[in-house]
Each structure stands twice: as C-alpha cells, then as structure tokens.
PDBQT receptor file of N, H, CA, C and O in Angstrom, charges set to zero:
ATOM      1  N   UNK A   1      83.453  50.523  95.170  1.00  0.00    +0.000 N 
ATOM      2  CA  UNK A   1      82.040  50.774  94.947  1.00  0.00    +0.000 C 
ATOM      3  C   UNK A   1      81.809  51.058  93.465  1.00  0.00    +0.000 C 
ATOM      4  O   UNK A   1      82.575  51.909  93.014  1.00  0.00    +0.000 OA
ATOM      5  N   UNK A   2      80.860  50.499  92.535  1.00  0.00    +0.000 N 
ATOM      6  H   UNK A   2      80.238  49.808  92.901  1.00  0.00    +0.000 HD
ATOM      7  CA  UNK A   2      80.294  50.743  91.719  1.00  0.00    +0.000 C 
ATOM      8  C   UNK A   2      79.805  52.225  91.661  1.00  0.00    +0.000 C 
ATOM      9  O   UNK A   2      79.578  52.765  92.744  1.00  0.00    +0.000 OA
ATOM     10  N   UNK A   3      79.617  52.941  90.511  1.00  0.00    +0.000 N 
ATOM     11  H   UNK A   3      79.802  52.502  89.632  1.00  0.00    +0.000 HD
ATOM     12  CA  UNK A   3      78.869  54.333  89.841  1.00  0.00    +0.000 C 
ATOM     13  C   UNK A   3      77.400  53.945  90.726  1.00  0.00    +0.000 C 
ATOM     14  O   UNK A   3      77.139  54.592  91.740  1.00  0.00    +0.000 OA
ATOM     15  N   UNK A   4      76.593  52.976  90.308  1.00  0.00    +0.000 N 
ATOM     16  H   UNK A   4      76.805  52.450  89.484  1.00  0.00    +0.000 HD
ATOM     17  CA  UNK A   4      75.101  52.691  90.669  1.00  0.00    +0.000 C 
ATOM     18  C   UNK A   4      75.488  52.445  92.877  1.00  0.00    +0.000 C 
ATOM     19  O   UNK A   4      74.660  52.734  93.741  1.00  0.00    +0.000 OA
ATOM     20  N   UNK A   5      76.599  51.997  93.092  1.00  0.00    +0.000 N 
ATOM     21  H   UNK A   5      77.272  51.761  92.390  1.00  0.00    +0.000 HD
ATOM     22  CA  UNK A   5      76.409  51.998  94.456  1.00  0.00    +0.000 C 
ATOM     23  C   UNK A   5      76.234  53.256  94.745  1.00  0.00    +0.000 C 
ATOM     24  O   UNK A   5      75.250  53.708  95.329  1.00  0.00    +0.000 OA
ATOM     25  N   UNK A   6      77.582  54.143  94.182  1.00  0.00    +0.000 N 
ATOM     26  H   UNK A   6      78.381  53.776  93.708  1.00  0.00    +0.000 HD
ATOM     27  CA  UNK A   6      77.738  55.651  95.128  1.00  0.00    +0.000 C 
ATOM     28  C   UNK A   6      76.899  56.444  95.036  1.00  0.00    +0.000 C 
ATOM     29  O   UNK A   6      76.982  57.447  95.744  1.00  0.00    +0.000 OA
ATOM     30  N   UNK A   7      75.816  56.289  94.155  1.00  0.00    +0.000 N 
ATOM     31  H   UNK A   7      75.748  55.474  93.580  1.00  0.00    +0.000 HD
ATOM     32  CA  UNK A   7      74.660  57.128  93.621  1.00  0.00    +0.000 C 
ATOM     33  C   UNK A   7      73.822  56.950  94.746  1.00  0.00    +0.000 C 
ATOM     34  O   UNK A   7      73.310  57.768  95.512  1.00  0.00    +0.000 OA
ATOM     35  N   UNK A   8      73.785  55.723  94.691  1.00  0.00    +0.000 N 
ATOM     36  H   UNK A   8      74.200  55.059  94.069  1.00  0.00    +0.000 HD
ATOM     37  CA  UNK A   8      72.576  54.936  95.638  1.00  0.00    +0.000 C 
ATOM     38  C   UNK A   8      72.986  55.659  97.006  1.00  0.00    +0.000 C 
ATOM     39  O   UNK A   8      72.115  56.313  97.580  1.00  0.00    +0.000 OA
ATOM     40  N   UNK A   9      74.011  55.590  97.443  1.00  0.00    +0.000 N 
ATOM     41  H   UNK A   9      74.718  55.059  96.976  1.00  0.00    +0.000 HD
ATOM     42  CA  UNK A   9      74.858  56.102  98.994  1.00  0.00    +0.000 C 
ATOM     43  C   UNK A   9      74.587  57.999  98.550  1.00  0.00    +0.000 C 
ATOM     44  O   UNK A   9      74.583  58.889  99.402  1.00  0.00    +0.000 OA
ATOM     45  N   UNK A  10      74.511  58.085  97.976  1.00  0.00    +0.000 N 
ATOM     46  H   UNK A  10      74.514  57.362  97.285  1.00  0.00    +0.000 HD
ATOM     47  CA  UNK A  10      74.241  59.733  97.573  1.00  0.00    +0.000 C 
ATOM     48  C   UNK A  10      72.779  60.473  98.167  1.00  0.00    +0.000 C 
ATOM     49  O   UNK A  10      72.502  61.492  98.799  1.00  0.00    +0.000 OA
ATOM     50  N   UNK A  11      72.016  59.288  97.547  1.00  0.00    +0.000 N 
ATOM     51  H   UNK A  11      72.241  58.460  97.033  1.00  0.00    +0.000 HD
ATOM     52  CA  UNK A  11      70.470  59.577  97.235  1.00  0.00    +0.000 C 
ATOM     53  C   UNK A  11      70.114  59.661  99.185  1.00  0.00    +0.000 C 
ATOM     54  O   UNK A  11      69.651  60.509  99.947  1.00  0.00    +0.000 OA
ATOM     55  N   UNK A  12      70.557  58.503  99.289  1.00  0.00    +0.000 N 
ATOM     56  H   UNK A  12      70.933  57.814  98.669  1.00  0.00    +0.000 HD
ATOM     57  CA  UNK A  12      70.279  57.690 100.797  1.00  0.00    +0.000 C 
ATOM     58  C   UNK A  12      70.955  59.050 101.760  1.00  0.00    +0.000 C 
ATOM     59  O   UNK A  12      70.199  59.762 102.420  1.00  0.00    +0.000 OA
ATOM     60  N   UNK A  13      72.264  59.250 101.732  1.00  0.00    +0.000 N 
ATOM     61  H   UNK A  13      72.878  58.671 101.196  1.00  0.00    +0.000 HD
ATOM     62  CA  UNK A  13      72.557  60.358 103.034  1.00  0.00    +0.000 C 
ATOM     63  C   UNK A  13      71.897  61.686 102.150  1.00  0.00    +0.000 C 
ATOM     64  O   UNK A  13      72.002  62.691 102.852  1.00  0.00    +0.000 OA
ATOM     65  N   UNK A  14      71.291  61.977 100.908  1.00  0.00    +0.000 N 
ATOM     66  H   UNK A  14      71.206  61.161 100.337  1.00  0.00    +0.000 HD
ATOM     67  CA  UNK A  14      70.562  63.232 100.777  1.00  0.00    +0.000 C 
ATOM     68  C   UNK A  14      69.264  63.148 101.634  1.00  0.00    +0.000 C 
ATOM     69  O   UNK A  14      68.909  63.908 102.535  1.00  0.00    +0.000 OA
ATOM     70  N   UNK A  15      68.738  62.217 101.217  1.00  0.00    +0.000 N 
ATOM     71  H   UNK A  15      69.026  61.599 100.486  1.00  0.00    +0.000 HD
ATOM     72  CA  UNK A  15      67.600  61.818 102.478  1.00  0.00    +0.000 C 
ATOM     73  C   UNK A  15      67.668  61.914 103.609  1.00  0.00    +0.000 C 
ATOM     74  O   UNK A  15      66.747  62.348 104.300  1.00  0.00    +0.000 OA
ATOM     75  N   UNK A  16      68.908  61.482 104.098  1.00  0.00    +0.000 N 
ATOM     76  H   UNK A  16      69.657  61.129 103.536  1.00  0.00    +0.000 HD
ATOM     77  CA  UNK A  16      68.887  61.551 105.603  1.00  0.00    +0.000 C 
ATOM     78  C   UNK A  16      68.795  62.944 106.047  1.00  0.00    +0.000 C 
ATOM     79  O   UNK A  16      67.967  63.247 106.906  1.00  0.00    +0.000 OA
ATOM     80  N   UNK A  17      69.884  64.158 105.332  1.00  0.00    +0.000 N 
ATOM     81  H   UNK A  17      70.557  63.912 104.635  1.00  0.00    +0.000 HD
ATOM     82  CA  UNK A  17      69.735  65.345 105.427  1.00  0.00    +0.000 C 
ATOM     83  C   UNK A  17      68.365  65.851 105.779  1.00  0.00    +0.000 C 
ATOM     84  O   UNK A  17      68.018  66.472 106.784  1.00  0.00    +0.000 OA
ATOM     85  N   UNK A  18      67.568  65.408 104.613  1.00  0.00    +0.000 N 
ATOM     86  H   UNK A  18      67.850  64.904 103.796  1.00  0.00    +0.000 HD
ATOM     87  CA  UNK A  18      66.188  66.311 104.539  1.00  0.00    +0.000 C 
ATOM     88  C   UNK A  18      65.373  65.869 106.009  1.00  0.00    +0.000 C 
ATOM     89  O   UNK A  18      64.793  66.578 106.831  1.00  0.00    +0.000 OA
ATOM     90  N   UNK A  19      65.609  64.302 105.956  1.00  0.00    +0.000 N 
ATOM     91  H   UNK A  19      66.080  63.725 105.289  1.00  0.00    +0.000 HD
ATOM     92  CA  UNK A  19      64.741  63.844 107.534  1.00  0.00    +0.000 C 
ATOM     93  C   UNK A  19      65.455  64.231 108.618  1.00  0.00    +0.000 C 
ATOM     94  O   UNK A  19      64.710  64.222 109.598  1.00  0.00    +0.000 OA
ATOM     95  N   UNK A  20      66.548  64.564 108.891  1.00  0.00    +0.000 N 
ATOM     96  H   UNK A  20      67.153  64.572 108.094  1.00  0.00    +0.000 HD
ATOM     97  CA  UNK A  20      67.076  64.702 109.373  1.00  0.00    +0.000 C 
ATOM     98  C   UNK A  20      68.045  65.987 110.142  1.00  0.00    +0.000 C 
ATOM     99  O   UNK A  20      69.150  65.858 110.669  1.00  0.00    +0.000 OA
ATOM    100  N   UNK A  21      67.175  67.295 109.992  1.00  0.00    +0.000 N 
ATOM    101  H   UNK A  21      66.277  67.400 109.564  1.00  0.00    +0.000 HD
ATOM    102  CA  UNK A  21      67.924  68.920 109.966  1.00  0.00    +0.000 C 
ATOM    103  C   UNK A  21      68.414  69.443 110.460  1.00  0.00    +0.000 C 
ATOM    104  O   UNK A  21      69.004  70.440 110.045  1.00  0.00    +0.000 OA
ATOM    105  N   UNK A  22      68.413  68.762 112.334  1.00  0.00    +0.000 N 
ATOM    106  H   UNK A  22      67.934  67.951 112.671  1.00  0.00    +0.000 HD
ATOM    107  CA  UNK A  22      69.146  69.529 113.422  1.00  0.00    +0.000 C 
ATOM    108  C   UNK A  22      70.126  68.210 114.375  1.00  0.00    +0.000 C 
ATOM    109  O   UNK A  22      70.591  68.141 115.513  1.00  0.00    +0.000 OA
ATOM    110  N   UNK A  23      70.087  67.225 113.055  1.00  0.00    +0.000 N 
ATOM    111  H   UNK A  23      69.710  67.281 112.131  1.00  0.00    +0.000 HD
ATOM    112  CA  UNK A  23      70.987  65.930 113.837  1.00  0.00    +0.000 C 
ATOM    113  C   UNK A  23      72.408  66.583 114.316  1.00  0.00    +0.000 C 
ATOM    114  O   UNK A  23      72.928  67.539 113.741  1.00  0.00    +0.000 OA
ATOM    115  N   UNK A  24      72.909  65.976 115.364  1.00  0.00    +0.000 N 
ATOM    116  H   UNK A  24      72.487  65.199 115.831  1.00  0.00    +0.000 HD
ATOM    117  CA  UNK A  24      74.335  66.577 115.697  1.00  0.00    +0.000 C 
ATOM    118  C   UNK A  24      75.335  66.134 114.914  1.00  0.00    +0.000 C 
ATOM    119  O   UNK A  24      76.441  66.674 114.898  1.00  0.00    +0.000 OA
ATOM    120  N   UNK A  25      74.890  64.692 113.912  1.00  0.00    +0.000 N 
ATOM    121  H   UNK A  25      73.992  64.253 113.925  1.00  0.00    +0.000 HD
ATOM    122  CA  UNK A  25      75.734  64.520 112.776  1.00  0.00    +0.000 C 
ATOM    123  C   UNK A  25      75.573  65.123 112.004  1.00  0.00    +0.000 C 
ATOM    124  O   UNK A  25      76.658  65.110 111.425  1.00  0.00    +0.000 OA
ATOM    125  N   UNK A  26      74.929  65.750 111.465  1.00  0.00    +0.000 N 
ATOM    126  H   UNK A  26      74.047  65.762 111.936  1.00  0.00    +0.000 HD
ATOM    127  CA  UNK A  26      75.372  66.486 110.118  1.00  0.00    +0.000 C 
ATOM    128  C   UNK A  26      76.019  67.155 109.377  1.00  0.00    +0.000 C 
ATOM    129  O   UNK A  26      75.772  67.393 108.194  1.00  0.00    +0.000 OA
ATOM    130  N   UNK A  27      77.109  67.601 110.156  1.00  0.00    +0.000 N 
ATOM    131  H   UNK A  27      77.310  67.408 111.117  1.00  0.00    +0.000 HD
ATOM    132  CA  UNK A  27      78.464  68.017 109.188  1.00  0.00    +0.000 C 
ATOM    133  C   UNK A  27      79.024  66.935 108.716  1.00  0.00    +0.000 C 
ATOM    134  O   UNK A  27      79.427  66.811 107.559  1.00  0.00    +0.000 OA
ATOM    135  N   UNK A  28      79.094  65.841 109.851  1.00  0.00    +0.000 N 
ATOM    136  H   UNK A  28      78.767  65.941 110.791  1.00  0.00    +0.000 HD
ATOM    137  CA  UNK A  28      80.010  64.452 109.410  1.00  0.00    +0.000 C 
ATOM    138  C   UNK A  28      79.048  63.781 108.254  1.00  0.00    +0.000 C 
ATOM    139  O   UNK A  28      79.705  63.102 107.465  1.00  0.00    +0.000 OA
ATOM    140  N   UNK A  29      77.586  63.822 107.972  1.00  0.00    +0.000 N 
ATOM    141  H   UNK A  29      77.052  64.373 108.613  1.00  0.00    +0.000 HD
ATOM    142  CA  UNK A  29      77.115  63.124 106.940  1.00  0.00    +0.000 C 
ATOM    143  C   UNK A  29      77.514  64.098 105.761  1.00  0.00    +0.000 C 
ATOM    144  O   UNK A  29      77.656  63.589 104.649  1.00  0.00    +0.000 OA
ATOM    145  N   UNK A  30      77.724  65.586 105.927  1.00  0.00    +0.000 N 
ATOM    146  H   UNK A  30      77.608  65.999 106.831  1.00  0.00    +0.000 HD
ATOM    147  CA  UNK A  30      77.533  66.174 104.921  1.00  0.00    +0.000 C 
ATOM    148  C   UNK A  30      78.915  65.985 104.300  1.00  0.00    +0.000 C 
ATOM    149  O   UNK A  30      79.052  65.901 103.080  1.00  0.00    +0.000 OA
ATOM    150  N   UNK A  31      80.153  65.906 105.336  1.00  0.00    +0.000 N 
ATOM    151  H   UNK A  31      80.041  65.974 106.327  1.00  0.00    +0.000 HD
ATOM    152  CA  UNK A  31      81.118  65.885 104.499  1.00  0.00    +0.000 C 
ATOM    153  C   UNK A  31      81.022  64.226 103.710  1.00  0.00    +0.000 C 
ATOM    154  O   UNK A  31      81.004  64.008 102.498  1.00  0.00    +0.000 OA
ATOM    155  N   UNK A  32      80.981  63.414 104.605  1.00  0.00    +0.000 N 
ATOM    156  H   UNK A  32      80.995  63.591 105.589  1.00  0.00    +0.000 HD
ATOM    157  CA  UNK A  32      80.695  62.209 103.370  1.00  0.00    +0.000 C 
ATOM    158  C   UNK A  32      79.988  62.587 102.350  1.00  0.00    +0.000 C 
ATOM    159  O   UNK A  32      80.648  62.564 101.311  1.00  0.00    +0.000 OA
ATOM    160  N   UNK A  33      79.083  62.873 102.246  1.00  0.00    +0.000 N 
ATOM    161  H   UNK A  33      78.548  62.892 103.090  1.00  0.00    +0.000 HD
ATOM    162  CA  UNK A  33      78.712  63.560 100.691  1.00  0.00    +0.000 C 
ATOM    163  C   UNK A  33      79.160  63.670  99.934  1.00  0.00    +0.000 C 
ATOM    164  O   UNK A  33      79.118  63.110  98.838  1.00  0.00    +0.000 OA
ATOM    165  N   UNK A  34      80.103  64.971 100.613  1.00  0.00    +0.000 N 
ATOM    166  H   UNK A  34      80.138  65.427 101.503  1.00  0.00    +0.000 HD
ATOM    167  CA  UNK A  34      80.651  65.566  99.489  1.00  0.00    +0.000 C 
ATOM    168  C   UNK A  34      82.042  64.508  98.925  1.00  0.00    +0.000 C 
ATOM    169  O   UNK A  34      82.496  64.574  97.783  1.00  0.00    +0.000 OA
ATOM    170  N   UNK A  35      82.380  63.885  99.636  1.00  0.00    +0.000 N 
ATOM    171  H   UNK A  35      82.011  63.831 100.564  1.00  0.00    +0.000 HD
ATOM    172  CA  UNK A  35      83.715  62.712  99.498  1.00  0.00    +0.000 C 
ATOM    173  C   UNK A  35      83.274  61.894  98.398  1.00  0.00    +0.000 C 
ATOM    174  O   UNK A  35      83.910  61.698  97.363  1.00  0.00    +0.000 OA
ATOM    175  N   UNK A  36      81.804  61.293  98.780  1.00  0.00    +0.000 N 
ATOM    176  H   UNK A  36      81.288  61.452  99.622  1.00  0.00    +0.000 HD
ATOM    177  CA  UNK A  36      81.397  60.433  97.667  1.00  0.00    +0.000 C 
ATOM    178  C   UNK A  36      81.083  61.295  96.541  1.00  0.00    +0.000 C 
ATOM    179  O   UNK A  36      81.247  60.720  95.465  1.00  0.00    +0.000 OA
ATOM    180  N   UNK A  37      80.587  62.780  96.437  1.00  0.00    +0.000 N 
ATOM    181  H   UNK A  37      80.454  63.247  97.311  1.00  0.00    +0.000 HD
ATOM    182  CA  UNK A  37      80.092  63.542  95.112  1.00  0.00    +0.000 C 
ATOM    183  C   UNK A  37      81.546  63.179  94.263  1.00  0.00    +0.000 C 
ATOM    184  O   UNK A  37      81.851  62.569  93.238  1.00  0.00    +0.000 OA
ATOM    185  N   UNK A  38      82.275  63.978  95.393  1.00  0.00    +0.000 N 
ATOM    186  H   UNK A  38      82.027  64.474  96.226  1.00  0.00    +0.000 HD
ATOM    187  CA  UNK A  38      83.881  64.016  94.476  1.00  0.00    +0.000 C 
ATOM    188  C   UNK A  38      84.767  62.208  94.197  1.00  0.00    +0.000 C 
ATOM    189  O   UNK A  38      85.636  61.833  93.410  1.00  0.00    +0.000 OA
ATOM    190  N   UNK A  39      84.263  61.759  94.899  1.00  0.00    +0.000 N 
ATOM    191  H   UNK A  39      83.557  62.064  95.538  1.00  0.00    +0.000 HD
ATOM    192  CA  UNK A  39      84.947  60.044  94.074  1.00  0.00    +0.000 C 
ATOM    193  C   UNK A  39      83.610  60.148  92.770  1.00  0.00    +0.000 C 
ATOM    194  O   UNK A  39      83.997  60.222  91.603  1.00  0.00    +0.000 OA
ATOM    195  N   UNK A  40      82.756  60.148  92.929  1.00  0.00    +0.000 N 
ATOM    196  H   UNK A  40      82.442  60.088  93.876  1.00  0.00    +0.000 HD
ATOM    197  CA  UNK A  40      81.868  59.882  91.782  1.00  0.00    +0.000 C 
ATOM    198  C   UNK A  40      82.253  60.628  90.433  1.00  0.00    +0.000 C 
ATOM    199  O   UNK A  40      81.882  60.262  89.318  1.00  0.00    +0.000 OA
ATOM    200  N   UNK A  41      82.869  61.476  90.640  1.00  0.00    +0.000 N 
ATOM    201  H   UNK A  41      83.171  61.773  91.546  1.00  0.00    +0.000 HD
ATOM    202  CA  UNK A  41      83.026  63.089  89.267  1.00  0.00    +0.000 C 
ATOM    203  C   UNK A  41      84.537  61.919  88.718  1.00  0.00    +0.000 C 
ATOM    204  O   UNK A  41      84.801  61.480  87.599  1.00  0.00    +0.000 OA
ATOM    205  N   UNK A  42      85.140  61.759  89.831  1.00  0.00    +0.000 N 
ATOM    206  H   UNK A  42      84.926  62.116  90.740  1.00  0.00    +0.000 HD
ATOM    207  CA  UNK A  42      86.705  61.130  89.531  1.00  0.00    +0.000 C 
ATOM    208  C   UNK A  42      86.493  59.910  89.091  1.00  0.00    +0.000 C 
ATOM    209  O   UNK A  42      87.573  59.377  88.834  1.00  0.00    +0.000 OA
ATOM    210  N   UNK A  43      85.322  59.021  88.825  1.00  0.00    +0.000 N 
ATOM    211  H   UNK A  43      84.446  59.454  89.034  1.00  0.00    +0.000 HD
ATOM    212  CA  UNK A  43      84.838  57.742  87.989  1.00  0.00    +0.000 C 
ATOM    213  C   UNK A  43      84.302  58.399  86.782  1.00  0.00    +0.000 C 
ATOM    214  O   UNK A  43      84.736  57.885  85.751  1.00  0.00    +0.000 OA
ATOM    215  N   UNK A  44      83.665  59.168  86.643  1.00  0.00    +0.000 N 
ATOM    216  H   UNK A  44      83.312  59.585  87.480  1.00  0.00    +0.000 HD
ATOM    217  CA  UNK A  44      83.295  59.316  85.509  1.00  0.00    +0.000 C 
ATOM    218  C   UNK A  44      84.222  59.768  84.089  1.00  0.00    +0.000 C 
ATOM    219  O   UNK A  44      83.884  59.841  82.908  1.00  0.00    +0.000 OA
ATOM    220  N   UNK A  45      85.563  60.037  84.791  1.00  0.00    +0.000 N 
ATOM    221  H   UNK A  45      85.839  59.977  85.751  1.00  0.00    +0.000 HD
ATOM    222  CA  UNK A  45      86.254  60.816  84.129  1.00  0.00    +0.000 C 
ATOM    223  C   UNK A  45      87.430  59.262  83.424  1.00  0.00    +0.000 C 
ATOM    224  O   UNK A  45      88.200  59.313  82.465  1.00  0.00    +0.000 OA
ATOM    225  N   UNK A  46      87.133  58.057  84.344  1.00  0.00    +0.000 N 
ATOM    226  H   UNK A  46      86.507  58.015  85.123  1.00  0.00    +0.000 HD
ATOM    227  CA  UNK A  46      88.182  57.346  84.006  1.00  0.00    +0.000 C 
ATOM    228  C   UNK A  46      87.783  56.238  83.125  1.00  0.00    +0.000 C 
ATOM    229  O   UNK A  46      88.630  55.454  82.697  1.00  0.00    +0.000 OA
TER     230      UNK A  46
C-alpha cells in the first residue's frame, strides 16, 4: 500500500468508528487502525 492508500484506509475506518459506536466490530476495526497508524509511522521513517 502506498502512504496516500493507508491514509485513505485511516480516514475511511475513522469514519466508520464515528458512524458506527456500538458495532460488535469495533475492537477488530479499531485494532486495524491502529496496525495501519503503526505501518504508516514505519513508512515515513524509511
């Protein structure tokens, strides 16, 4: 994935969060999150 994809995949499951507050997924979206926050920090660095 591109910097501009994972951003894009960032923006998109932050959204889902907000529409989304008592889904029974939401630990599993949240940890993707955080998977993609932390690949994103580890591109910027390389």
């Amino acid at each position: 994935m591109t910097i501009s994809q994972i951003e894009a995949k960032i923006q998109e499951l932050e959204s889902w969060l907000i529409d989304n507050p008592h889904n029974p997924q939401r630990g599993l979206i949240e940890s993707d999150l955080k998977k993609l926050k932390t690949h994103l920090e580890q591109k910027d660095y390389e």
